[in-house]
C-alpha positions, 0 to 999 in steps of 0.5 A: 077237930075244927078249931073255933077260937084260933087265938084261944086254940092255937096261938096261946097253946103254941106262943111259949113252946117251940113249934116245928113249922111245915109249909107246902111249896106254894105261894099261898103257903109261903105268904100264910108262912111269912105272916106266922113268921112276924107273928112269932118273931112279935112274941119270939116264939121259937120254931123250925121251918121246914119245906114239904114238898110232897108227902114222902117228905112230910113223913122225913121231916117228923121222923127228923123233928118228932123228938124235939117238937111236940107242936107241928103246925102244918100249912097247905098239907096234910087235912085231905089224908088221915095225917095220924095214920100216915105220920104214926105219931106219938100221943102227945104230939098236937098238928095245927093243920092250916090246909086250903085242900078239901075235902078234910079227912074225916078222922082228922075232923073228929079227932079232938085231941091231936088234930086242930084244923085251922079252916074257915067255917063258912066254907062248904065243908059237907063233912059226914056226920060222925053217927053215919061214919063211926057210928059201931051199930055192930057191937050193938046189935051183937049186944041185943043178941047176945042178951036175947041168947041168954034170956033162951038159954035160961028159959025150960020151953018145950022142943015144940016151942023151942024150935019155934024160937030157934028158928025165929032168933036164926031169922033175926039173926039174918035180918040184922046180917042184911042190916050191917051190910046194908049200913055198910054199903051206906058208909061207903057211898057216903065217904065216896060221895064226900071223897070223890071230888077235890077242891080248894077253900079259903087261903091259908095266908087269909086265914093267918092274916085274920089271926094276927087282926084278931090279935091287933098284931096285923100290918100292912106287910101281912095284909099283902102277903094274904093279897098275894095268897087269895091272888094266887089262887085265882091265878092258878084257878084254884077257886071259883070266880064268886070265891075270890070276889068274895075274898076280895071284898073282905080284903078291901075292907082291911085294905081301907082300914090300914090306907085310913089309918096311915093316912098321913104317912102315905101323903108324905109319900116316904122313899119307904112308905109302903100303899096298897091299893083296890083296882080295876086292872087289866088281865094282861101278866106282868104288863107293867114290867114288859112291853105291851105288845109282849105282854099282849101275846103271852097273857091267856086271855088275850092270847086265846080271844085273838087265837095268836097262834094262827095266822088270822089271829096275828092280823087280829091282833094287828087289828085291835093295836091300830083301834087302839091307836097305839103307836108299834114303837110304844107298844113294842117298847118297855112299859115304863118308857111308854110316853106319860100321855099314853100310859095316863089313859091306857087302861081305858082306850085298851078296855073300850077297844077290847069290847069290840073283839069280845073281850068284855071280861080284859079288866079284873079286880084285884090290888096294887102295891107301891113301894116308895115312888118307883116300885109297882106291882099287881097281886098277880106280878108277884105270885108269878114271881115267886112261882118262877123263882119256887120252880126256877129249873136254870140253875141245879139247885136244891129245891130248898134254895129255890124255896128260901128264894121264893119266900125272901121275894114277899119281903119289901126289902128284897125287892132286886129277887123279886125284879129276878123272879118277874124275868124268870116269869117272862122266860116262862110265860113264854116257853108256855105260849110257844108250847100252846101253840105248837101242841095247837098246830100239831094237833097234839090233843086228842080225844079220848072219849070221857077226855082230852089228853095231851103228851109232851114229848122227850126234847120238846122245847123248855120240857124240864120246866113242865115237870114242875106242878105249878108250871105244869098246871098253868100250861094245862089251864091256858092249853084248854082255854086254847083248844076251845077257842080253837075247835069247832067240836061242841062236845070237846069243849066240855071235856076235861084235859089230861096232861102228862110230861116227862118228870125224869128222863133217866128214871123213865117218869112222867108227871100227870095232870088233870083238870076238870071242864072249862066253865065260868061257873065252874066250882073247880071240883077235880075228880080225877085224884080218885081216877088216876089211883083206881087207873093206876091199880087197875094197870097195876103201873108204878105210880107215885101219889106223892102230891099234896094235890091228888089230881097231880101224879107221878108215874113209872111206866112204859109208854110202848108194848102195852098189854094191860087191861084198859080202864075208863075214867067213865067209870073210875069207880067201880073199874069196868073194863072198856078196851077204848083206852089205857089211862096210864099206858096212853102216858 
């Protein structure tokens, strides 16, 4: 059930219980966590928090809790999938589920006792009506027919007549078999239609933020994290441009409240003041904490304009460093050791440069923090940061630990983890910039009909980093922008791209990604959840669908001797064999 009044609904039902508090390994969950968490710790709500990676740790973590909490609040997970089937909980047990994933399940919609949805109204939902769904027109019809049974079983017709009637009722009855069936039919295409396409709506972290505004309990920390969730969304491209910009609207106008409203603390500019500001900023990762030239080099955008991975395009980039007339020695050296003169007008002179080599899109909006007078940072630099340190594959860590890590980083007080986890994003904006370009020049993307497929390999370079989803998904996005810049195929450059790279060597898995078309108008809508299931059972290959995203799996398969029926993600519905292509065994 859509909760209407999150104060009223959600937090007055939990603020004196104790909660047991599920979060996604994401960054728009962990920021949506650390606003719920100064909530609670406001009105010293007692809670549990708990790490989820995937849906089998879900269903561990309740079994774990299902004894001590009645209340489970559920961030970035568990909305797509009928969460009472999967977890068997007892009846008492109440899920406030905050989930950015769509589309919601439709028994979690209209199921008004144990499932509160915590999801922005305004999105397009489309959720079937619940007379096209659960509508029992069955039990119906069998009661009409049962009454007209007895009405004939009481009546003393003549045989004549009475055949007449049998025959007549045999007729009805059969009408209404086709009537079923056909109802039936409806039902499905309408779950399918509703079901087939997955996709994201309003952060999470927005969503919390707005509780706290509603309750007058909002900070400039929590306006931050939620800065950081919308931000984070648009990193990994999650939403529509309209959509962030949107977001981006309503969080400036909260951005303007607050900077009004501390007015005279931010001019005293405090060694602990804390100014969160709107920007035109450039599209360059991580700019301001590496040099330009590197920054340059390892950014999408930019990487892809000048296609850095070939010969021509390293001269191009020459080329536009001496329009910009930019020294190399100021371009090759740290961005806080730039000359003030330069770094006064940077902005400016790389924008008007970039608009002669068609880069007309170099600038974005989005916000700025500073901490004190020495700390800046882009929306864009911590959700990196925290990425690299969510999925940091140096040291064998638990995932736990990395999650702690990745939460502590959001804090202003934990600023030396956040500065560790921007060189960990170095490291990792790099390796994905040096794969791009090998997986380019080797030509390891291949059509595939309907899509494009590309598969890292055992021993490629910094491979164990791209068994992460996050690290992962960045790589497909940047290795697709990267292929339609780079070939001259007009119908290639409207396809989608499957990725697979080995997940664990000595178990024999891969994980699997697919992303839908790249387009500026595109609504993000991945269809390949429900493709990869209907290729997985077709094949009958071990799969895993454990994600939270269905468009990721993971998959136990042998990638030599296959003699499985090849399946079409042409037709992922109904199965037609079309012996092109295997979309498991190609993995």
């Amino acid at each position: 059930m859509f909760v209407t009044d999150i104060r009223k609904e959600f937090y007055d039902v939990v603020v004196n219980q104790r909660v047991a508090l599920f979060v996604s390994p994401d960054i728009d969950a962990l920021c949506a966590c650390k606003v719920l968490q100064a909530l609670f710790h406001c009105d010293q709500v007692q809670y549990t928090l708990v790490p989820v990676a995937g849906w089998q740790d879900l269903g561990t973590a309740f079994m774990e809790h299902k004894e001590q909490y009645q209340y489970f609040v559920l961030i970035n997970c568990g909305a797509n999938v009928d969460l009472l089937e999967t977890l068997q909980p007892e009846e008492d047990s109440v899920f406030f589920i905050c989930d950015t994933h769509r589309p919601v399940d439709v028994v979690n919609v209209y199921n008004d006792t144990q499932i509160k949805l915590l999801i922005k109204q305004d999105d397009d939902l489309g959720v079937p009506s619940y007379d096209d769904i659960f509508r029992d027109d069955e039990e119906d019809e069998e009661g009409d027919g049962d009454d007209s049974g007895n009405e004939s079983d009481g009546s003393a017709e003549p045989s004549g007549k009475r055949r007449r009637y049998d025959e007549a009722l045999l007729a009805l009855f059969l009408c209404i078999n086709c009537i079923l069936k056909y109802v039936c039919v409806c039902r499905r295409e309408i779950l399918f239609d509703y079901e087939q396409y997955e996709f994201h709506g309003t952060s999470a972290a927005l969503v919390m933020f707005e509780l706290a505004w509603v309750m007058s309990k909002d900070t400039k920390d929590m306006l931050w994290w939620s800065v950081i969730g919308v931000t984070d969304q648009w990193v990994h491209d999650k939403i529509p441009h309209m959509k962030y910009v949107t977001d981006i609207a309503t969080l400036q106008r909260h951005v303007s409240r607050h900077n009004h409203r501390n007015e005279d603390e931010e001019n005293s500019l405090s060694i602990d003041c804390m100014r969160i500001t709107f920007e035109y900023d450039l599209r360059l990762v991580l700019y301001q904490h590496w040099s330009l030239y590197e920054s340059i080099c390892n950014s999408c955008y930019t990487s892809c304009s000048f296609k850095l991975w070939s010969i021509n395009g390293q001269k191009k980039l020459q080329e536009f460093l001496a329009d910009m007339g930019l020294p190399l020695k100021q371009v090759r050296q740290k961005f806080n050791s730039m000359d003030m003169s330069i770094k006064e007008n940077l902005r400016e002179v790389i924008e008007e440069s970039a608009n002669k080599f068609s880069m007309k899109d170099i600038r974005v909006q989005t916000f700025a923090v500073n901490f004190g007078f020495k700390n800046r940072f882009l929306a864009s630099d911590v959700v990196h940061a925290a990425a690299a340190l969510l999925e940091n594959v140096e040291k064998d860590e638990m995932p736990t630990d990395n999650f702690i890590k990745a939460l502590d980083c959001l804090s202003r007080s934990n600023l030396e983890r956040l500065h560790l986890g921007i060189d960990l994003a170095k490291k990792k904006l790099k390796a994905i910039q040096q794969t791009v370009a090998s997986c380019i020049c080797t030509n390891l993307i291949l059509s595939q009909g309907p899509f494009l497929y590309c598969h890292l390999l055992e021993g490629t370079p910094d491979v164990k980093l791209f068994s992460k989803p996050l690290a992962l998904t960045l790589l497909c996005k940047y290795l697709l922008k990267a292929f339609i810049c780079s070939t001259r195929n007009k119908r290639c450059k409207i396809l989608p791209l499957i990725m697979a790279a080995p997940l664990d060597v000595e178990k024999g898995t891969v994980i699997v990604l697919g992303i839908p078309p790249e387009s500026e108008t595109s609504d993000k809508k991945n269809f390949f959840g429900r493709a990869f299931e209907k290729a997985a059972e077709s094949t009958s290959s071990r799969t895993l669908h454990d994600h939270f995203d269905t468009s990721g799996k993971s998959l136990q398969h042998s990638i030599m001797g296959c003699d499985h029926t090849h399946i079409s993600t042409r037709q992922p519905v109904e199965g037609r064999a079309d012996q092109s292509f295997c979309n498991v065994c190609l993995l």
